[in-house]
N, CA, C and O atoms as CSV, one atom per row, in Angstrom:
chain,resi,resn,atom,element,x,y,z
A,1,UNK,N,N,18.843,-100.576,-71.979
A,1,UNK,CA,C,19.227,-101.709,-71.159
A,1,UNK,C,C,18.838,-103.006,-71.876
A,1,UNK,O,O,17.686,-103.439,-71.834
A,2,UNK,N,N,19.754,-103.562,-72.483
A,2,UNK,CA,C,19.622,-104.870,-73.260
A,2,UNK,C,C,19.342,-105.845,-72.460
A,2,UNK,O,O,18.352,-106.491,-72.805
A,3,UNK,N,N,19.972,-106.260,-71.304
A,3,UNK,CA,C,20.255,-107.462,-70.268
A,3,UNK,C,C,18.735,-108.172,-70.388
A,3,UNK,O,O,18.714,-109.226,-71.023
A,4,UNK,N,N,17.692,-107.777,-69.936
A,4,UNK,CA,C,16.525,-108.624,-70.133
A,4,UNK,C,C,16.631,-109.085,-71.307
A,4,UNK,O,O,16.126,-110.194,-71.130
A,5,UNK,N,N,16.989,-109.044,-72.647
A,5,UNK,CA,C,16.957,-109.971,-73.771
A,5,UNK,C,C,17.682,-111.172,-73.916
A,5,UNK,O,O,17.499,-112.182,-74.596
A,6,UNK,N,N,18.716,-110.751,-72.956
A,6,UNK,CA,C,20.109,-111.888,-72.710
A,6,UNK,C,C,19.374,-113.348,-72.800
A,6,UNK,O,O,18.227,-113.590,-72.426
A,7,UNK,N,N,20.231,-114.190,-73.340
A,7,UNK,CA,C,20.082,-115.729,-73.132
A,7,UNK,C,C,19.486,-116.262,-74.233
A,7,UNK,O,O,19.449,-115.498,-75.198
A,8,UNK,N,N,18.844,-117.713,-74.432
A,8,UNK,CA,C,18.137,-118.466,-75.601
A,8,UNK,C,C,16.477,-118.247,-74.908
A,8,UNK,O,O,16.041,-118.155,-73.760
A,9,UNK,N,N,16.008,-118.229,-75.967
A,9,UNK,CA,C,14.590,-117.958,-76.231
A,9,UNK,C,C,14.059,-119.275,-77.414
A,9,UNK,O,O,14.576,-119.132,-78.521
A,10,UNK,N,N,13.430,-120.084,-77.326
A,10,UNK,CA,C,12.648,-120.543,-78.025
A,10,UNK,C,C,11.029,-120.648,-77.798
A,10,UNK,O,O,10.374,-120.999,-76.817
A,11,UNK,N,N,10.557,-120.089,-79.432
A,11,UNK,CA,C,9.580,-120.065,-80.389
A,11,UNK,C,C,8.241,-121.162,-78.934
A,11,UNK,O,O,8.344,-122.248,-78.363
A,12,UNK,N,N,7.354,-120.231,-78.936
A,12,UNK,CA,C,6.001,-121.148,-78.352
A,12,UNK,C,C,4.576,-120.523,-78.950
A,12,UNK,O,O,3.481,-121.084,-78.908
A,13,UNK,N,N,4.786,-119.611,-79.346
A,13,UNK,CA,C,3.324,-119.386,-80.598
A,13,UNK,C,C,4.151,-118.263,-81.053
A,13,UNK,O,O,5.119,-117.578,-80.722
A,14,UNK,N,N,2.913,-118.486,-82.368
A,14,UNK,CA,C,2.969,-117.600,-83.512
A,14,UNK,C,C,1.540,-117.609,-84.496
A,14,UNK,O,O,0.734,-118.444,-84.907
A,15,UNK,N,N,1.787,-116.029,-84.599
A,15,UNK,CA,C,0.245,-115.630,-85.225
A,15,UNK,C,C,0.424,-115.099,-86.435
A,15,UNK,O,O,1.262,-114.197,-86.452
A,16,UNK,N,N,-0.153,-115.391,-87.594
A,16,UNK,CA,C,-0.317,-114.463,-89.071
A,16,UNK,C,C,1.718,-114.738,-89.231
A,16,UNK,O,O,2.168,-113.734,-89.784
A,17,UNK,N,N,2.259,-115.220,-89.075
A,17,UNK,CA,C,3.806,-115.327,-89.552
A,17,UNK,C,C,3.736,-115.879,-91.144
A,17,UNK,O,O,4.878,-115.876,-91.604
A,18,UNK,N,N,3.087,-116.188,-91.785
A,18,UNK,CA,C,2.769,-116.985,-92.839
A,18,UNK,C,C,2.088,-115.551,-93.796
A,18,UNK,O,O,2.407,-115.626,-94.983
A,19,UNK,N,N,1.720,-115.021,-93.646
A,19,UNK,CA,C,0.493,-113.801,-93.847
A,19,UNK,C,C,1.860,-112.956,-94.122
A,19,UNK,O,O,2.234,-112.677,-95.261
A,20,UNK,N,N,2.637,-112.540,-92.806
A,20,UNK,CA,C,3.822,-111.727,-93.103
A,20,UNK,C,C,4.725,-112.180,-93.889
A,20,UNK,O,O,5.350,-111.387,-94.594
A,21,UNK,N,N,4.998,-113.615,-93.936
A,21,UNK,CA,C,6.016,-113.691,-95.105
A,21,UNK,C,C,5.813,-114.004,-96.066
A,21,UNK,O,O,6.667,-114.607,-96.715
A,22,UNK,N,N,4.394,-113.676,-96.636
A,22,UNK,CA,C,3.731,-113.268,-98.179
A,22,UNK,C,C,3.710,-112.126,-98.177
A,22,UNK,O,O,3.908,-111.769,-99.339
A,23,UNK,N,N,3.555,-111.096,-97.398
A,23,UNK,CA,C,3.742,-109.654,-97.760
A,23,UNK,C,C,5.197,-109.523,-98.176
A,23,UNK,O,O,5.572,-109.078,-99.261
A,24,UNK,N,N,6.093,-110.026,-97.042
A,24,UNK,CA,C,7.473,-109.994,-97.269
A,24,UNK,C,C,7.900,-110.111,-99.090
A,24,UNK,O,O,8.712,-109.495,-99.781
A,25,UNK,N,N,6.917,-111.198,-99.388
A,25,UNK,CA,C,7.656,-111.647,-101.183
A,25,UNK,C,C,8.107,-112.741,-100.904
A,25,UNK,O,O,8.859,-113.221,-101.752
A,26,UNK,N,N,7.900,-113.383,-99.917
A,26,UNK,CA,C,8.524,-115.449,-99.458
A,26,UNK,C,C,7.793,-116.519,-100.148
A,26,UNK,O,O,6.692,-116.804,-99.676
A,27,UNK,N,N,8.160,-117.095,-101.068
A,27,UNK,CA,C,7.904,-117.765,-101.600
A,27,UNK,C,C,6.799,-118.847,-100.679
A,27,UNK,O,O,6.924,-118.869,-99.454
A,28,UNK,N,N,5.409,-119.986,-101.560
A,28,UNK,CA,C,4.961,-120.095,-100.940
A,28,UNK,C,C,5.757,-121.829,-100.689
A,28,UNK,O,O,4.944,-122.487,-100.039
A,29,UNK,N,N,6.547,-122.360,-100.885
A,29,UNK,CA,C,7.368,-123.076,-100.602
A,29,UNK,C,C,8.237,-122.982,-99.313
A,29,UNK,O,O,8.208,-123.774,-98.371
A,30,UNK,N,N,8.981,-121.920,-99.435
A,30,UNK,CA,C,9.893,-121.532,-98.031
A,30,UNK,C,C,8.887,-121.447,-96.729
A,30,UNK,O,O,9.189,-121.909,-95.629
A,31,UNK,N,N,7.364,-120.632,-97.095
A,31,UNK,CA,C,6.785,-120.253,-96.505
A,31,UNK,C,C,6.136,-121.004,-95.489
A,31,UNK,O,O,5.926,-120.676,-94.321
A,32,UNK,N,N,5.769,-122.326,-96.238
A,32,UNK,CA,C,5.241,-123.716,-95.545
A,32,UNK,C,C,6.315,-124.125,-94.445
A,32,UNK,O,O,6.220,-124.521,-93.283
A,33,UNK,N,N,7.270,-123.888,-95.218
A,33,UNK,CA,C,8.523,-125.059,-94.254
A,33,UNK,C,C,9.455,-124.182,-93.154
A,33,UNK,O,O,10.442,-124.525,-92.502
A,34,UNK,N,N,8.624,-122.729,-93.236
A,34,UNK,CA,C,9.415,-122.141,-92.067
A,34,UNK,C,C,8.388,-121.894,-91.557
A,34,UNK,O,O,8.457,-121.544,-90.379
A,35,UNK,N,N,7.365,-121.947,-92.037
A,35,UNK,CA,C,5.890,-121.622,-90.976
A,35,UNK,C,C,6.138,-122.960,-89.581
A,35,UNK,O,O,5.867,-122.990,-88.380
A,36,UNK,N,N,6.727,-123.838,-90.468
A,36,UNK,CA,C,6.444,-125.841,-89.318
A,36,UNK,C,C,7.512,-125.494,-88.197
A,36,UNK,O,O,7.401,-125.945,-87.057
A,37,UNK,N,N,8.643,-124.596,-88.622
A,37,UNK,CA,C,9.947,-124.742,-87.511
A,37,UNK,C,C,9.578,-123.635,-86.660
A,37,UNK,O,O,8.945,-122.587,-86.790
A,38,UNK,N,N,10.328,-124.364,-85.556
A,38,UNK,CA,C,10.424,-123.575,-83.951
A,38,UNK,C,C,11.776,-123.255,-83.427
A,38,UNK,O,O,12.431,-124.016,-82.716
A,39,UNK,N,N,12.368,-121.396,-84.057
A,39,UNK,CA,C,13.308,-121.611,-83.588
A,39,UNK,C,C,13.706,-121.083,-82.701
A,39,UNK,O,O,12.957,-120.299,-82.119
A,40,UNK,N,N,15.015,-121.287,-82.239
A,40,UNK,CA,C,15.912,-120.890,-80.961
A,40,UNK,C,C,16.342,-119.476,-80.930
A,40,UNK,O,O,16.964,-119.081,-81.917
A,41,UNK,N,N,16.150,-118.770,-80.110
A,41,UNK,CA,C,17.331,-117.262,-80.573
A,41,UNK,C,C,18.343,-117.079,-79.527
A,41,UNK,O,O,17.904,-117.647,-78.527
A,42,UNK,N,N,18.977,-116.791,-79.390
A,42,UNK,CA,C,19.819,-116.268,-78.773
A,42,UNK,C,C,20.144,-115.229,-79.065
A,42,UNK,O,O,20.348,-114.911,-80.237
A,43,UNK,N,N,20.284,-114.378,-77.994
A,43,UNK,CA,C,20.897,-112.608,-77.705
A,43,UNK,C,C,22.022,-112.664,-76.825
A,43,UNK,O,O,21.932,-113.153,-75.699
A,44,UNK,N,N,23.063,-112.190,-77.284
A,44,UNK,CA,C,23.977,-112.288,-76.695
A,44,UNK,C,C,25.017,-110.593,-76.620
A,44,UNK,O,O,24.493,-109.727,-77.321
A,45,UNK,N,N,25.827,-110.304,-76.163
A,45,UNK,CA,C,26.750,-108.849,-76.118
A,45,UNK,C,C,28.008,-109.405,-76.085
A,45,UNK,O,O,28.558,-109.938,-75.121
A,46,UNK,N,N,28.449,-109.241,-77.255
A,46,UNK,CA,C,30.214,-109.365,-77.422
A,46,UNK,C,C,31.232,-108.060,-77.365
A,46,UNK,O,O,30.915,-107.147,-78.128
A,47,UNK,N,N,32.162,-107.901,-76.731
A,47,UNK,CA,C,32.679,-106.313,-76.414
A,47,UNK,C,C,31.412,-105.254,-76.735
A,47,UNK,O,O,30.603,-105.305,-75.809
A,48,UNK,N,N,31.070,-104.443,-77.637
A,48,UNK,CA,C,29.880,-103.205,-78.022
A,48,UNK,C,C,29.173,-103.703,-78.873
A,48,UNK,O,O,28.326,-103.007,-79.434
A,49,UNK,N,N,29.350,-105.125,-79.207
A,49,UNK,CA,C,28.394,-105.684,-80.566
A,49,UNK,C,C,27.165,-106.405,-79.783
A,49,UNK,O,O,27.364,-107.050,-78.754
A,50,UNK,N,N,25.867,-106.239,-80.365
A,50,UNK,CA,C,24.762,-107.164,-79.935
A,50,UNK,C,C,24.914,-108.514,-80.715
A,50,UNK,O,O,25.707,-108.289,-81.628
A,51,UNK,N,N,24.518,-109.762,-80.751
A,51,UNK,CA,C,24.405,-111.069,-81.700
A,51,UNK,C,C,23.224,-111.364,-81.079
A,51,UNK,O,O,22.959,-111.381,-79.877
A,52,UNK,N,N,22.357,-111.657,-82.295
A,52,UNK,CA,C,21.355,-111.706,-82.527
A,52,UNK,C,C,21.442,-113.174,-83.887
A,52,UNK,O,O,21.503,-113.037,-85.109
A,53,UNK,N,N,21.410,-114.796,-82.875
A,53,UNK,CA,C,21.649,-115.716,-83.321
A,53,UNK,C,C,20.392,-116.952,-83.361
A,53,UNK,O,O,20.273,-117.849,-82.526
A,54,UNK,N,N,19.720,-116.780,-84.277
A,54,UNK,CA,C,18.552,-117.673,-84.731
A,54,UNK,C,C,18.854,-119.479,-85.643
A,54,UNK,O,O,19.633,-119.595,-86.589
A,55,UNK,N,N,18.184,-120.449,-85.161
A,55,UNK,CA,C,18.854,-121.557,-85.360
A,55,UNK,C,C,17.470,-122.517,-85.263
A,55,UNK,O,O,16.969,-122.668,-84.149
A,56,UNK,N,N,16.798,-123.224,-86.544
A,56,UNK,CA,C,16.247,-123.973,-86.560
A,56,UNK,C,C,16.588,-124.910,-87.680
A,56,UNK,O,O,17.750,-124.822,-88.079
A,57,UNK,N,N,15.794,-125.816,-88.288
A,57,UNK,CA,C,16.096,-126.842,-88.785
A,57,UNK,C,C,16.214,-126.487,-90.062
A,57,UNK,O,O,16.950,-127.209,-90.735
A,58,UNK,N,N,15.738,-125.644,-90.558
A,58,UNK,CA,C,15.963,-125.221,-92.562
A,58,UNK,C,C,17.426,-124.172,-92.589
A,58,UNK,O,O,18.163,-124.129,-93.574
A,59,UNK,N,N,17.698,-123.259,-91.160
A,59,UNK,CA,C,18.855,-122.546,-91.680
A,59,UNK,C,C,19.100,-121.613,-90.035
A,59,UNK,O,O,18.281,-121.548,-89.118
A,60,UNK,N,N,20.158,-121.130,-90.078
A,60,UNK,CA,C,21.012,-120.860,-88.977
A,60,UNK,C,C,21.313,-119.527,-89.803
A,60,UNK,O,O,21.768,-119.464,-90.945
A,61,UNK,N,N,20.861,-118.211,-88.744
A,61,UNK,CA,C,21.468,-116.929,-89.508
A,61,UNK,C,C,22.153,-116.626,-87.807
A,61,UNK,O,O,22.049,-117.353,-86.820
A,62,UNK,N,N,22.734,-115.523,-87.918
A,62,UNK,CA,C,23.567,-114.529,-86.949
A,62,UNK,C,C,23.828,-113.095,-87.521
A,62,UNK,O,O,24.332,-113.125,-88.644
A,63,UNK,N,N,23.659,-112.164,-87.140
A,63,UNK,CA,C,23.910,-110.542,-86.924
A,63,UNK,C,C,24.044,-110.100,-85.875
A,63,UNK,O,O,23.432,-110.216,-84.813
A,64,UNK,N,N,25.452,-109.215,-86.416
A,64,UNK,CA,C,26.227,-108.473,-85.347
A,64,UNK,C,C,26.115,-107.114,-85.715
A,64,UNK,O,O,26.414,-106.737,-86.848
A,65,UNK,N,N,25.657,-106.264,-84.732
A,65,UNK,CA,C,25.866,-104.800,-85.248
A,65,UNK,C,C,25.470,-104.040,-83.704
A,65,UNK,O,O,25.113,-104.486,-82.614
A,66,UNK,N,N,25.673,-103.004,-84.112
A,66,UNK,CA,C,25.876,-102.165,-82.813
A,66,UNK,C,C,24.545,-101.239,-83.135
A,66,UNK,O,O,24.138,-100.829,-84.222
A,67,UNK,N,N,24.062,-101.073,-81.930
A,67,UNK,CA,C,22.820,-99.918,-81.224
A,67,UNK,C,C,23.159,-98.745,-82.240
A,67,UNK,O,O,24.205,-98.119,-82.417
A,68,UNK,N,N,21.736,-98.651,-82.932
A,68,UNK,CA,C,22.024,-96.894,-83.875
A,68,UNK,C,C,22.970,-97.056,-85.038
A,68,UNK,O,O,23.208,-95.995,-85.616
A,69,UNK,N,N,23.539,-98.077,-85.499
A,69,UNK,CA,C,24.760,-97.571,-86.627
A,69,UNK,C,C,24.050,-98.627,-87.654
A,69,UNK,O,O,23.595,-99.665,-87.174
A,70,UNK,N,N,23.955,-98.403,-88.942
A,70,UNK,CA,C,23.197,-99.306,-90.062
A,70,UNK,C,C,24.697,-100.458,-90.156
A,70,UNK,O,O,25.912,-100.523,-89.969
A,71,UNK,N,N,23.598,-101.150,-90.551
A,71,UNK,CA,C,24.410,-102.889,-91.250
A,71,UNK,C,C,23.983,-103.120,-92.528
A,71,UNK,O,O,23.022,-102.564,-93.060
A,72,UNK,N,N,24.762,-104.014,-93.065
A,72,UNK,CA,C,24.266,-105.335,-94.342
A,72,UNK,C,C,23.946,-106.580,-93.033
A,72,UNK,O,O,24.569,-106.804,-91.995
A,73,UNK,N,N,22.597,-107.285,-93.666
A,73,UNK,CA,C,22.157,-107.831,-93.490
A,73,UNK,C,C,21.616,-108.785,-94.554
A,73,UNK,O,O,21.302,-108.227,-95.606
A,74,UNK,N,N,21.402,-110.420,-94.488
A,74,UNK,CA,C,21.194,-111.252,-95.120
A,74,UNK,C,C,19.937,-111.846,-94.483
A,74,UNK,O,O,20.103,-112.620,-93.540
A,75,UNK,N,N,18.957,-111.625,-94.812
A,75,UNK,CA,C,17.906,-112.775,-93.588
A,75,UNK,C,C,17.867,-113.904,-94.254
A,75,UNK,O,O,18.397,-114.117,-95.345
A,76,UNK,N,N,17.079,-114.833,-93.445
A,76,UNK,CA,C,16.949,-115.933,-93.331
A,76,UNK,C,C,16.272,-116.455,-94.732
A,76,UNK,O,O,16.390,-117.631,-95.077
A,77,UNK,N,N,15.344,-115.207,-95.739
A,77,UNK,CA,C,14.733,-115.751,-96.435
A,77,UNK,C,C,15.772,-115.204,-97.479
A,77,UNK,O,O,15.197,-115.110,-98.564
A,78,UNK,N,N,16.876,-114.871,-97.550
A,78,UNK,CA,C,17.979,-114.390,-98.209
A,78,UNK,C,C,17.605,-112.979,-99.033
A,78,UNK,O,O,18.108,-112.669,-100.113
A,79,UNK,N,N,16.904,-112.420,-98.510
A,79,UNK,CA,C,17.008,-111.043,-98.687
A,79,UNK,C,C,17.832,-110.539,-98.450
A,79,UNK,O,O,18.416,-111.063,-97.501
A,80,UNK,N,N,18.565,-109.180,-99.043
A,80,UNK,CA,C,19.515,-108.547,-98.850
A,80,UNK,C,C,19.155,-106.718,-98.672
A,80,UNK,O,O,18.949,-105.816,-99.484
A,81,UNK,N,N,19.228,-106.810,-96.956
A,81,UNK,CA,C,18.873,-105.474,-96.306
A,81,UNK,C,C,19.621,-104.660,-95.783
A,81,UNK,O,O,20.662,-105.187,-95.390
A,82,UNK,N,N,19.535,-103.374,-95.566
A,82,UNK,CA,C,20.025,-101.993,-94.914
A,82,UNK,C,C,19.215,-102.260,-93.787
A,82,UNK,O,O,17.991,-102.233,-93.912
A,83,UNK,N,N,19.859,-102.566,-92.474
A,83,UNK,CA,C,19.304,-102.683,-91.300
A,83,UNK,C,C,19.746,-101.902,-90.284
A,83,UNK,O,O,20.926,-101.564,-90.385
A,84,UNK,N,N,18.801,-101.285,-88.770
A,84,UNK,CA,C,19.304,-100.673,-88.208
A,84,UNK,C,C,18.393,-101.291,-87.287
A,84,UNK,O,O,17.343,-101.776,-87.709
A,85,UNK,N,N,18.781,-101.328,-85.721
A,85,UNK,CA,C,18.308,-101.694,-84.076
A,85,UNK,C,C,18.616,-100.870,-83.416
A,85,UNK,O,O,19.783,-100.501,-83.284
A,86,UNK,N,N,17.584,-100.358,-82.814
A,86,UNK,CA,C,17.774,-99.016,-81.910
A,86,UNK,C,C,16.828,-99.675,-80.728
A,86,UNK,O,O,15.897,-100.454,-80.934
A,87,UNK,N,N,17.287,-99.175,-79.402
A,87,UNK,CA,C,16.502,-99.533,-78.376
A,87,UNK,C,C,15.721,-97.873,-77.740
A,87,UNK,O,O,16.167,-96.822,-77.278
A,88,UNK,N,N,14.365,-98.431,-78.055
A,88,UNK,CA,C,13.624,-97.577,-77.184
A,88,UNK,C,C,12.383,-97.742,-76.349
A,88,UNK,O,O,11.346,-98.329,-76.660
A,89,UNK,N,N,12.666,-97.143,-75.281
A,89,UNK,CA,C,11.543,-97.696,-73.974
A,89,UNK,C,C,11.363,-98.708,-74.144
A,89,UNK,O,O,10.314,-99.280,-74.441
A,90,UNK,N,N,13.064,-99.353,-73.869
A,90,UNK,CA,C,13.412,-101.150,-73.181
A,90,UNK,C,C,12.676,-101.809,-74.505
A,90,UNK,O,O,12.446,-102.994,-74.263
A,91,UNK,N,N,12.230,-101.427,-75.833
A,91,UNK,CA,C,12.082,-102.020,-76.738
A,91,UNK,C,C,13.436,-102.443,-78.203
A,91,UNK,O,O,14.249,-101.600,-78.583
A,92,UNK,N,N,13.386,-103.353,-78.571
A,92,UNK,CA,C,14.714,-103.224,-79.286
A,92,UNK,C,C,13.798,-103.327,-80.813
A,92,UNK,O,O,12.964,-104.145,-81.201
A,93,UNK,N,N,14.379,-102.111,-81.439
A,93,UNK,CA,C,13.480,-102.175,-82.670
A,93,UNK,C,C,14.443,-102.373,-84.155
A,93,UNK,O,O,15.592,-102.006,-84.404
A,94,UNK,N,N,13.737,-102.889,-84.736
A,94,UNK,CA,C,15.192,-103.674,-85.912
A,94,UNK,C,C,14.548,-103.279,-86.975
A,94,UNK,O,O,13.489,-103.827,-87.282
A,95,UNK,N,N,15.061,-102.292,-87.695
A,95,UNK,CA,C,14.501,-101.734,-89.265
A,95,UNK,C,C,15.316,-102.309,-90.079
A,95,UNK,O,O,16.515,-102.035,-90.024
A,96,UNK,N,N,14.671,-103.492,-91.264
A,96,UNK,CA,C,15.336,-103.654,-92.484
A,96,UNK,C,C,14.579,-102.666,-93.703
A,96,UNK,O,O,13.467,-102.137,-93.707
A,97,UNK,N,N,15.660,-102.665,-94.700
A,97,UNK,CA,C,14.967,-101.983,-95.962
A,97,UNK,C,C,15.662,-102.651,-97.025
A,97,UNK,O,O,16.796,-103.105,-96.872
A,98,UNK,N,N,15.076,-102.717,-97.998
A,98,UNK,CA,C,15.522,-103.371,-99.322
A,98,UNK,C,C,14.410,-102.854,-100.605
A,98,UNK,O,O,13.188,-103.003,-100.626
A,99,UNK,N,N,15.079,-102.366,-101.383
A,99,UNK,CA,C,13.949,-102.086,-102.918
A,99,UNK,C,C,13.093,-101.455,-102.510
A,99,UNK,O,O,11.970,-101.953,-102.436
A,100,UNK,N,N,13.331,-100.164,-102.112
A,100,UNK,CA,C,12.109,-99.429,-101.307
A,100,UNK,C,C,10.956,-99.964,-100.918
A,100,UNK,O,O,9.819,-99.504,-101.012
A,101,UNK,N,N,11.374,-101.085,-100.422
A,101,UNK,CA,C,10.432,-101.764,-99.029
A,101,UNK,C,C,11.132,-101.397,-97.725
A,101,UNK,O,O,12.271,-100.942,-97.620
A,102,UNK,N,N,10.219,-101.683,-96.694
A,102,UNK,CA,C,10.590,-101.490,-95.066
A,102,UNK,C,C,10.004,-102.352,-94.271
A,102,UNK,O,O,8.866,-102.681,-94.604
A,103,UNK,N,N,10.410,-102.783,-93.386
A,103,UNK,CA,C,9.745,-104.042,-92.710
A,103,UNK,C,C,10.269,-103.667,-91.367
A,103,UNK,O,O,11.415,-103.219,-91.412
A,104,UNK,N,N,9.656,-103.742,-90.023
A,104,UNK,CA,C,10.177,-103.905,-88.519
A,104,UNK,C,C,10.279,-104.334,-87.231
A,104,UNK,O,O,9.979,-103.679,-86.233
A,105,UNK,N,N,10.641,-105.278,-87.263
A,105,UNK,CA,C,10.889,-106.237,-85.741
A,105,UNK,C,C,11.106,-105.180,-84.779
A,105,UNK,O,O,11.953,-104.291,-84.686
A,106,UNK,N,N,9.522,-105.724,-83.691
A,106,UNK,CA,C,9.980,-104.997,-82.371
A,106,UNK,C,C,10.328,-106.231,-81.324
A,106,UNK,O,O,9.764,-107.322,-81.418
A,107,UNK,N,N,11.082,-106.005,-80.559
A,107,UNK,CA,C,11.536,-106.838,-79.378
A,107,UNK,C,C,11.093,-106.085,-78.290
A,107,UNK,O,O,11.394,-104.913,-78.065
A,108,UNK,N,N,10.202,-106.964,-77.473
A,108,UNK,CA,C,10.321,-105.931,-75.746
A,108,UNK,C,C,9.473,-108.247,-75.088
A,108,UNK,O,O,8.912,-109.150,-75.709
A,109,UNK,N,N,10.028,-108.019,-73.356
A,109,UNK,CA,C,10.045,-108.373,-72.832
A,109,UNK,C,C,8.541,-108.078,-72.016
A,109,UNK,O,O,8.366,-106.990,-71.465
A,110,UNK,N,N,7.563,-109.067,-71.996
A,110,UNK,CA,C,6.746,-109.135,-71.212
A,110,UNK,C,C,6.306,-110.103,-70.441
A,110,UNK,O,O,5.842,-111.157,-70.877
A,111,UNK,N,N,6.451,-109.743,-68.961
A,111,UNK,CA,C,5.722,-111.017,-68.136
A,111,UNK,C,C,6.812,-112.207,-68.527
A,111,UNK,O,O,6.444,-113.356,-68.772
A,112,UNK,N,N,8.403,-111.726,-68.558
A,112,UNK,CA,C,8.773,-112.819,-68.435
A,112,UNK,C,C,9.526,-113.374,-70.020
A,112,UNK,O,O,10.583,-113.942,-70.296
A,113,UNK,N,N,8.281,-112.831,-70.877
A,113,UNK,CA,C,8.548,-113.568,-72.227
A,113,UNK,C,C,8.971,-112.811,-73.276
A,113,UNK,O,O,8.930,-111.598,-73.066
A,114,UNK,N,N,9.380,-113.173,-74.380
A,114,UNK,CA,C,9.906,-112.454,-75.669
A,114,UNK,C,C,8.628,-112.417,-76.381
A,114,UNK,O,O,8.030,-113.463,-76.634
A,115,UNK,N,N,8.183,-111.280,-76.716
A,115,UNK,CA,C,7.156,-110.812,-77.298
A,115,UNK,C,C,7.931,-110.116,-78.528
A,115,UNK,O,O,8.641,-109.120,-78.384
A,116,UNK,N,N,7.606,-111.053,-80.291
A,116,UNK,CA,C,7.998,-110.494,-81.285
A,116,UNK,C,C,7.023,-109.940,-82.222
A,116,UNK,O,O,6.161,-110.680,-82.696
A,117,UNK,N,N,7.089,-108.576,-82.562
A,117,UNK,CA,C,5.752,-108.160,-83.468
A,117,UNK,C,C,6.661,-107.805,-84.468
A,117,UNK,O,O,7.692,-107.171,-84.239
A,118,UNK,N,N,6.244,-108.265,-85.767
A,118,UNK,CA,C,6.847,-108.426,-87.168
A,118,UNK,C,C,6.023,-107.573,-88.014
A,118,UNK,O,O,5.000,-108.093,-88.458
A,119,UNK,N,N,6.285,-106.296,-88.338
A,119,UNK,CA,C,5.152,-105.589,-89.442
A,119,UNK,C,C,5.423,-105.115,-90.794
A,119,UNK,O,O,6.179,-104.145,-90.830
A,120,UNK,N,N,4.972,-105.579,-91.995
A,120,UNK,CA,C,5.081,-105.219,-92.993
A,120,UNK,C,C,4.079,-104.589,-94.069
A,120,UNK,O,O,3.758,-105.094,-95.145
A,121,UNK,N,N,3.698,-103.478,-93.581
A,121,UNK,CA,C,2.773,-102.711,-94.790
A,121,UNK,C,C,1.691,-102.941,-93.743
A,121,UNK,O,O,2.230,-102.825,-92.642
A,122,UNK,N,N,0.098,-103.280,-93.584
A,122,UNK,CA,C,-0.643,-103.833,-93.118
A,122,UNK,C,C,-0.280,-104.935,-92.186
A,122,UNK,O,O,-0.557,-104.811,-90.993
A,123,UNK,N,N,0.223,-105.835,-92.559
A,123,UNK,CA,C,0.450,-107.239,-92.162
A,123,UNK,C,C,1.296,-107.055,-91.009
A,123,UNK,O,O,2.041,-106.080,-90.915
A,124,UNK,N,N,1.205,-108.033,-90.049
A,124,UNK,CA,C,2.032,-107.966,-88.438
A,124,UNK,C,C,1.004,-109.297,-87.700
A,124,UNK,O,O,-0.128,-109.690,-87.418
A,125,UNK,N,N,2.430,-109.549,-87.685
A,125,UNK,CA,C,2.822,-111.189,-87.499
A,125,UNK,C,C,3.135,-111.053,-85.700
A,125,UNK,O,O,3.593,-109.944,-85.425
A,126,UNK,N,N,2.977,-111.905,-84.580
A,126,UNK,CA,C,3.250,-111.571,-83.517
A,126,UNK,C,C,3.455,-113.057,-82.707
A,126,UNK,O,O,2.534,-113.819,-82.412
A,127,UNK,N,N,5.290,-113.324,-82.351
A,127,UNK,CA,C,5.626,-113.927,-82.354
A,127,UNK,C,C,5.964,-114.297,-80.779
A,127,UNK,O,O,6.372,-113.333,-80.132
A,128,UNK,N,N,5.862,-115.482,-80.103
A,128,UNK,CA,C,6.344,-115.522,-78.208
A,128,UNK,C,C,7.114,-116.196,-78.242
A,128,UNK,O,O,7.197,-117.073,-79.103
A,129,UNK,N,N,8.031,-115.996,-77.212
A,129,UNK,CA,C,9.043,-116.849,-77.115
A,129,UNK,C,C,9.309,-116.753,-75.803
A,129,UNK,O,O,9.026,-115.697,-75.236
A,130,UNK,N,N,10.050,-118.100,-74.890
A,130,UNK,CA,C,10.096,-118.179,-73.352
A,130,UNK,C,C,11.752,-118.515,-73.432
A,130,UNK,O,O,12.378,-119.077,-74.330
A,131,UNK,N,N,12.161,-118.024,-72.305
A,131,UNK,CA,C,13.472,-118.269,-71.688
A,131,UNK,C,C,13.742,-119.864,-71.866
A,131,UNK,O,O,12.859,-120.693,-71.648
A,132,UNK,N,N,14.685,-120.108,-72.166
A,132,UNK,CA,C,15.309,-121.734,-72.317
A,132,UNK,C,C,15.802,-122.018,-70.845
A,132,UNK,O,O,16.314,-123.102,-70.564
């Protein structure tokens, strides 16, 4: 059941995100100037596709892909990933891989809010976000 993710969400804390995108391999340039921005997301359902549309001041990404089936994916720090989102127990979980690395965004809804935990190797970054 996606519907609780529905709508814009913007960014109100964030923990170790800076930490994760040095594990990631993010330069420490990008790293500064996306650590400062607060962005917007939007979740949205187009016919069977999820969009999953992020928008702050250094860059604007969007992905479309469907529950269970792998994608190409471009993130934001222009990595180029094999991604998959599967929802389980009302969690929406987003596996990228690239260069035999693995990295995984969980999404779940608490108390209201977007609760994002970002983990890479050790490192996990844990991100909130409130209904717009």
């Amino acid at each position: 059941m996606v519907e609780p993710f529905l709508g814009t969400w913007k960014l109100v804390s964030s923990e170790n995100f800076e930490e994760y995108m040095e594990e990631l391999g993010v330069n420490s340039v990008t790293r500064n100037m996306a650590g400062s921005v607060k962005p917007n997301v939007t979740i949205d359902v187009r016919e069977e596709a999820m969009i999953i549309r992020t928008e702050n001041a250094l860059k604007n990404t969007e992905i479309s892909f469907r529950l269970g089936l792998e994608f190409d994916e471009i993130t934001g720090d222009n990595r180029k990933v094999k991604s998959i989102v599967t929802l389980e127990n009302n969690v929406l979980i987003h596996v990228q891989k690239w260069l035999d690395k693995e990295t995984t965004i969980k999404r779940k809804i608490v108390d209201g809010k977007m609760v994002v935990e970002c983990t890479m190797n050790d490192t996990i970054s844990t991100r909130i976000y409130e209904k717009v």
